[in-house]
N, C-alpha and C positions, 0 to 999 in steps of 0.2 A: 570420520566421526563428525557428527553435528553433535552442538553446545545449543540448550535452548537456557533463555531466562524471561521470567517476567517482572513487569516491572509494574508501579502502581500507577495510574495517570487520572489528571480529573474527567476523564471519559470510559475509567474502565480499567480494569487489566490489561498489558498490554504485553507479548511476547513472540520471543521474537525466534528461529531457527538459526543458527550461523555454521559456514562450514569450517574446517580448522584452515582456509585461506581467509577467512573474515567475510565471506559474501553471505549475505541474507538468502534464505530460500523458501521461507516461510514467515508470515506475521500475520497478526491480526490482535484484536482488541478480544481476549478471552484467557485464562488463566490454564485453559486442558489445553496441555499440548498433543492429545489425541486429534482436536478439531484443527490443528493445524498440519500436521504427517501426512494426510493423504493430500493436501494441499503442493506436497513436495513432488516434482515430477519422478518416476519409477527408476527413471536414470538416475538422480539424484540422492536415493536415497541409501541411507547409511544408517548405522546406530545412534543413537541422541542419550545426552547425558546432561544434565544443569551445568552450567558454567560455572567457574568457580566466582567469578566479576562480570557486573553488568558490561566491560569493554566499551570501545568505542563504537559501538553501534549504542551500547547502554547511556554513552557522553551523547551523542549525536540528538538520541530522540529527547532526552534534557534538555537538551540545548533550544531544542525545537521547541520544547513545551515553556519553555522559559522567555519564548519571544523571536529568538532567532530561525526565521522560517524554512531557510538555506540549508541549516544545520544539518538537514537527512537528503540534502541532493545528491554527496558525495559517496554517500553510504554505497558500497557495493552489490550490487542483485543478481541471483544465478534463479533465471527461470527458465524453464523446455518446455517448447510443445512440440505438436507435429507438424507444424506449420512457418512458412515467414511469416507470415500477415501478425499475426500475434507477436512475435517476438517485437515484430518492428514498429508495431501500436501500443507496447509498453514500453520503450525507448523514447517515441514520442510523446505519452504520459508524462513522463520524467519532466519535460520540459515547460509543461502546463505549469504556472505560475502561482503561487499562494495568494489569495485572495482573489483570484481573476480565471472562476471556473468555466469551463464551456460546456455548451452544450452536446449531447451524442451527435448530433449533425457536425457542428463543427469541428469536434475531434475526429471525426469519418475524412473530415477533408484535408485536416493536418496532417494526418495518416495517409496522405494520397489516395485517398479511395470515397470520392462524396459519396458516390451513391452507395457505399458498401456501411447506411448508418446500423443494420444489426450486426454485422461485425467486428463493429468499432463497440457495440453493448458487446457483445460476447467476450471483448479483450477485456471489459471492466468485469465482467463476471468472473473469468478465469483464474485474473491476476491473484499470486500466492504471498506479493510481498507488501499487502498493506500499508498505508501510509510512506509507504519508499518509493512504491508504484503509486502515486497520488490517485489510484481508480476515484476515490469521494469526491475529486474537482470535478468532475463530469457530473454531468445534470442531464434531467428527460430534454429533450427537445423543445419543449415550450419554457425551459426554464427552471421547473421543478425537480422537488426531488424524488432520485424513484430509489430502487431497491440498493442495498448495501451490504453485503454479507455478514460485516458484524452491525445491521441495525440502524435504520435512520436518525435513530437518537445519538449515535456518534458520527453519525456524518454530518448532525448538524453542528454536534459541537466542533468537528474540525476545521467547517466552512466557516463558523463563527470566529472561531480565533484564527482563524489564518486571516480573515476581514478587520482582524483586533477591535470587534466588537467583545464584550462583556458578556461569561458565560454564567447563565445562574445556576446555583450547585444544585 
């Protein structure tokens, strides 16, 4: 059985999939939890029902949004694919730092793979656990920002406060 809840953030709705071991398998910034279910790998999926408490995945991204940037490292993440490369380029996600995004090149090479830079995008497109898998740190290669699944306007608020710059409502 998967528990889903959303919660409200100054970027949006935000919700979340969790299994009854506590691991996230889905999130994003959207309040239907339709647009997040096929996000969930085929192996993964199970029946969903609201949770009855946002949990500690519900304290974590608080925490998060309250200044503490760490607060969602610990959060637990169940993603599949068909592949290593991807598993092992959202583990290295993870590590990427709040405030200090890189770019698709240089996550290609963290990832041990420089020259594999549309693979290291594909791992940001795939990724199901939003803001746990930090995909939004990653920038186009010059710097910029490219695409977001929920929306460059919350990736820019994420990059903003994780930089603890001031976001305008």
């Amino acid at each position: 059985m998967m528990r889903h809840t959303t919660i409200d953030t100054p970027a949006g709705p935000f919700t979340y999939l969790v299994s009854d071991a506590g691991a996230v398998r889905a999130s994003g910034f959207t309040a239907e939890i339709d647009e997040l279910l096929p996000l969930v790998h085929a192996g993964l999926r199970e029946e969903t029902r609201p949770a009855a408490s946002p949990g500690p995945v519900g304290d974590a991204v608080r925490s998060y949004l309250d200044g503490d940037l760490t607060a969602i490292d610990d959060v637990v993440v169940e993603q599949r694919t068909g592949g290593p490369f991807l598993s092992h380029a959202w583990r290295v996600m993870r590590d990427i730092k709040a405030g200090e995004p890189v770019t698709y090149t240089a996550f290609a090479e963290l990832a041990g793979r420089p020259a594999a830079v549309r693979a290291a995008a594909t791992a940001c497109a795939r990724n199901a656990a939003a803001l746990f898998v930090p995909c939004h740190r990653v920038l186009g290669t010059d710097g910029t920002l490219r695409g977001y699944r929920w929306g460059l306007d919350v990736k820019t608020w994420l990059l903003r406060h994780e930089q603890g710059r001031s976001i305008a409502a």
